[in-house]
N, C-alpha and C positions, 0 to 999 in steps of 0.2 A: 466691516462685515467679512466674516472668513468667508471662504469661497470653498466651500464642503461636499462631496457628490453626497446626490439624494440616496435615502439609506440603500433603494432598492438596485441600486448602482454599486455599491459597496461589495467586493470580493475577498469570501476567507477561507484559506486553505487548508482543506482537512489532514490532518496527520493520524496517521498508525502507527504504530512501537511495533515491532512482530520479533516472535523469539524470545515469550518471556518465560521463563519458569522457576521464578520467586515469587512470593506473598511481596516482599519489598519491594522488587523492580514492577510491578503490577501499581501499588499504592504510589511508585513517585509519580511514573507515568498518569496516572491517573492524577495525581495532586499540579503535575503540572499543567494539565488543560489540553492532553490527547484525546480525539474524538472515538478511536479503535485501540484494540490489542490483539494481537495476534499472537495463536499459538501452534505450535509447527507438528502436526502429528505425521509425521514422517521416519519411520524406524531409523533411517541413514542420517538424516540429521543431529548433528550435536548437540541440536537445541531441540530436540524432540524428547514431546511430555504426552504421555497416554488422555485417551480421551477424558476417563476417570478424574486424572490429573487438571486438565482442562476445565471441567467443570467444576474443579476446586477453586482454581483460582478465579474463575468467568464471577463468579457468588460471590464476589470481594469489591463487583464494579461496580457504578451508582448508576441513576436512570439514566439514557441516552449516550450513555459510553459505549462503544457493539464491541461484541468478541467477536473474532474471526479465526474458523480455525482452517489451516493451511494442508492440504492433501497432492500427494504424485500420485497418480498412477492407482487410487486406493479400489477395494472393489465398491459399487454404489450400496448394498446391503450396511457395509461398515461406516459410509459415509453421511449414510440417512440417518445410523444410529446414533452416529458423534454428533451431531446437526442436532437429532431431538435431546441429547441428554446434556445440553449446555443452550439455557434458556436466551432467544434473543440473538442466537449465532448466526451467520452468514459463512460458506463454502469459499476459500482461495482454490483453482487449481491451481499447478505447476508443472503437472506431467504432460504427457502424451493425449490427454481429453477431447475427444472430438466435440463436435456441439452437442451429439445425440446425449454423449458420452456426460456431458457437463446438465443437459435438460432432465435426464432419468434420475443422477445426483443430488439434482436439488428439488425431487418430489415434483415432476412435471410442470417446474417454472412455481409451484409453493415457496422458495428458498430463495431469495437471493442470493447471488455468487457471483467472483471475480473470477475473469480469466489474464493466466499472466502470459505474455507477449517475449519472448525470450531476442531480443536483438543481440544482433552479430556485434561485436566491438569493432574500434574502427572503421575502414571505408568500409565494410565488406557490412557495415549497418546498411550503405546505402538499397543492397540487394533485398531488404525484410520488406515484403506490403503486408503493413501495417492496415492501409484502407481495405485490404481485404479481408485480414486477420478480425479488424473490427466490425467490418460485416458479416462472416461467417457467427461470430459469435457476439449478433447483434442482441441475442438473450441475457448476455452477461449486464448486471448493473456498471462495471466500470471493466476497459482494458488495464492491466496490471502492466507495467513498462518495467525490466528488467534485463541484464546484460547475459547473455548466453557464453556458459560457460562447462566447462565437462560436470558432467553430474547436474544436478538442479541445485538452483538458487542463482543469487547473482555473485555470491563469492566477495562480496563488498568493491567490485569492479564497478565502473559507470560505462556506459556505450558514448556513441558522438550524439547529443542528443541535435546540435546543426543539423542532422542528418533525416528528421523526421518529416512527415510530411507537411508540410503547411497548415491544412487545414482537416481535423479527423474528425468525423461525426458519431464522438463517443465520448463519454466518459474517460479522463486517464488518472492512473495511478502513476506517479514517479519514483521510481525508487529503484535498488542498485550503486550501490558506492557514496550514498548519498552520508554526506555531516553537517557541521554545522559550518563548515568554510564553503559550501559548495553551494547549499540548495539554494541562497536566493538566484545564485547563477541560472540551476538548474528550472526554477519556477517561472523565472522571465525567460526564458530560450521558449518553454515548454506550454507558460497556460494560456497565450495565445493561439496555440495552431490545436486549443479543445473545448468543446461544451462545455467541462468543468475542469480543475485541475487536482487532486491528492498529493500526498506522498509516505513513503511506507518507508519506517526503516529498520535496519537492525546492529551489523554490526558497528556500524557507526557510533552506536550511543555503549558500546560493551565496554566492560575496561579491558586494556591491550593482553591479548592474550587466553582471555577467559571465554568463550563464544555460550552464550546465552546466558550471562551475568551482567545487569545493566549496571550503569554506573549513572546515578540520579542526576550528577551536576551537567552529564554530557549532555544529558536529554532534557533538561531545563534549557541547556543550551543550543540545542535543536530547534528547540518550539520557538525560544527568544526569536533566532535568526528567520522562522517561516512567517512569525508575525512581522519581522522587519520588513520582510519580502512583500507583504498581505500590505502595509502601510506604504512600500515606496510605489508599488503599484496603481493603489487610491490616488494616492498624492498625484501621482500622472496624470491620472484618467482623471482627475477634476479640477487638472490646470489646462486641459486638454481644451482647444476651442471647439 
């Protein structure tokens, strides 16, 4: 008799792709068994596709795939607009968003949306409350975890994630520096001290050089290594007495 946890026991980690704008890097992600994509509507970024753009590619996903599309700083008018004209979307910030700021955004809590969490690198992560960070923006469906860096995004940087708090009563998203050598590190440090765990990546899966060009083999080999992660964690948890 295997000794198998009961399914309701059973834990799997959602992944994102974010920073896509090809029809092809859209269709691998998706053929590989990503839950999200994300698309950066941000004029500064390199990887930034107009909303228009966005709901080009959003029309290419199959049921229960979500697009998400990713905003700094945008006005809420422009925000509510890109949200309705991309069927099925969900709001990332990344700027300056307070919570009123993030609640009027996404149509008075009608919208789900992520808030992202900007840690400090190294020790100076220690100094981020996060438990408050997640409580102020306890509206948000998931804290987004990303390394703070000049400008927004996380610059394909990773913070210390040792450095988190124990135990946070949220939702988290992981992501920032994250590849296919890191994340099961990054998933066993991290989806214990959360109510659920994610991860979101981007330039991780690009090919070297090109910023928001995926490269299909790297992100098959992404998802490979988050399901390794999802299996050696089971495997624990139901040798566990």
């Amino acid at each position: 008799m295997t000794n198998n946890p009961a399914p309701s026991t059973l834990l799997r980690t959602r992944i994102k792709i974010c920073g896509l704008t090809r029809e092809s890097d859209v269709d691998a992600a998706v053929s590989a068994g990503v839950d999200a994509i994300g698309f950066v509507l941000y004029a500064k970024s390199p990887r930034h596709v107009s909303a228009q753009r966005a709901a080009e590619l959003a029309r290419r996903l199959p049921p229960f795939v979500t697009p998400v599309l990713l905003f700094v700083n945008e006005a809420t008018s422009k925000i509510i607009a890109a949200c309705a004209s991309v069927s099925g979307s969900i709001a990332q910030f990344h700027g300056d968003e307070t919570p009123a700021d993030c609640w009027a955004a996404s149509a008075q809590g009608q919208r789900p949306y992520l808030r992202a969490a900007r840690i400090p690198m190294g020790e100076a992560g220690r100094g981020f409350d996060l438990l408050k960070f997640a409580q102020d923006y306890s509206q948000a469906q998931a804290i987004l975890l990303d390394a703070h860096i000049d400008g927004f995004g996380g610059g394909g940087q990773t913070f210390n994630w040792s450095l988190l708090p124990p135990n946070v009563n949220a939702h988290l998203v992981l992501s920032g520096g994250l590849n296919a050598a890191n994340v099961i590190d990054g998933i066993t440090q991290v989806r214990p001290r959360c109510k659920s765990l994610s991860v979101d990546i981007s330039s991780g899966v690009e090919v070297p050089g090109q910023k928001g060009i995926k490269d299909p083999t790297r992100i098959r080999e992404f998802v490979a290594a988050v399901r390794l992660a999802d299996q050696l964690f089971n495997d624990k948890s139901a040798s566990s007495p």
